[in-house]
C-alpha positions, 0 to 999 in steps of 0.5 A: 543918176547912177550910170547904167554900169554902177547900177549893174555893178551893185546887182547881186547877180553881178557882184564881184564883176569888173567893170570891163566884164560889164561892159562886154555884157552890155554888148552881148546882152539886150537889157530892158529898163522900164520905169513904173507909177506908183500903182501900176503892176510890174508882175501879175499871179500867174504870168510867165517868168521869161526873164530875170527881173531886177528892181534898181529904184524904187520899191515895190510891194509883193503879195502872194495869195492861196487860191481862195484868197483867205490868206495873203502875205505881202512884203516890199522889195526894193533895189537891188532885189530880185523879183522870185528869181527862182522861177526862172527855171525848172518845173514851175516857171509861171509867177505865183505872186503879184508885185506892184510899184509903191512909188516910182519904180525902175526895172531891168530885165533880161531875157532867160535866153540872154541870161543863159549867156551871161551865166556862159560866160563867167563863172561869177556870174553863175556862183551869185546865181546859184547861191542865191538860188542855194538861200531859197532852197535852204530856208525851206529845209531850215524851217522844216528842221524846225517844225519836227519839235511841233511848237506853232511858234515855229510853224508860223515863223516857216509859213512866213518865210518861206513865201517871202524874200530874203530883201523883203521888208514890212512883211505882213500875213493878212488873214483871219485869226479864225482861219489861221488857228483853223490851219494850223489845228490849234484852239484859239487860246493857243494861237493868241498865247503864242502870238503874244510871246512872239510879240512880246520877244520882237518877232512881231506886232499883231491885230485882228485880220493882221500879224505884221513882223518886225525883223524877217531876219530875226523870225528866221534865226528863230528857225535856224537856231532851232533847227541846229 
């Protein structure tokens, strides 16, 4: 098994860090490693996003609902991801999704107060951190670009990606087709025509009650190019 230093080394949030640095945080810091069964809930919908929370084994299935529960999208995040780490701060600090462990799953966690030291005391720490916050803020202006030429393609592909992950993998938008061309304001006909060219270009594969993607990175290039 790794060594509790190479496991913080291969965090993105430690990227860059020499190891003697590692070993001062270690000193400065209380890191709480716990270990989850498959099934069990690592983080519920609405709790309190006092620490920062890495996944370092294992996987775990998240899932983010609106409040009548009829659409849902689901991802798995797997080490050495980062559980919405842009709910640590600012406005809205309460988990607005759930994440429960696939298979045997190992967590870090370290403390808001703590991690504010860490960030004190070496500017890497404080670049990974904000760019990845920068990768979260970007893919909502991405997406939103994208929109202004109206196509539903588009608009699906910026739903989807703004409510998962950059790491997040077998992504999954649970709904009725009904309620999704009910949301989006489009007939029918229009909704399936554009689901099979998104399926037959890649993008995704679908059913009733379930649009699967192939490649998050692939759905988001689609934004991106459109959007330059």
């Amino acid at each position: 098994m790794d060594s509790m230093y190479e496991i913080l080394m291969g965090l993105p949030l430690f990227k860059g860090v020499s190891r003697q640095r590692i070993s001062e945080i270690v000193g400065m810091a209380k890191l709480h490693f716990m270990k989850y069964l498959a099934g069990e809930t690592v983080i519920s919908v609405g709790s309190p996003c006092t620490h920062i929370t890495f996944i370092i084994s294992g996987s775990v299935r998240g899932s983010i609902k609106n409040p009548d529960g009829r659409f849902c999208v689901s991802q798995t995040l797997k080490a050495p991801d980062i559980i919405s780490p842009e709910y640590l701060f600012g406005r809205a600090t309460t988990y607005p999704c759930a994440a429960v462990a696939e298979v045997p799953t190992g967590i870090l966690q370290i403390s808001k107060t703590d991690y504010l030291k860490i960030l004190d005391t070496d500017r890497v720490f404080l670049f990974n951190f904000l760019n990845i916050l920068s990768r979260s803020a970007q893919k909502s202006v991405d997406g939103v670009l994208a929109l202004t030429n109206g196509s539903l393609r588009e608009r699906i592909a910026f739903w989807i990606i703004c409510l998962t992950q950059p790491g997040g993998t077998d992504v999954k938008l649970t709904c009725r087709q009904r309620d999704l061309y009910s949301l989006f304001g489009v007939p029918r006909s229009s909704l399936i025509a554009t689901l099979d060219a998104m399926k037959a270009e890649g993008l995704i594969t679908y059913a009733p009650g379930e649009i699967s993607v192939v490649s998050r990175p692939a759905l988001l290039a689609t934004l991106v190019t459109n959007a330059e």
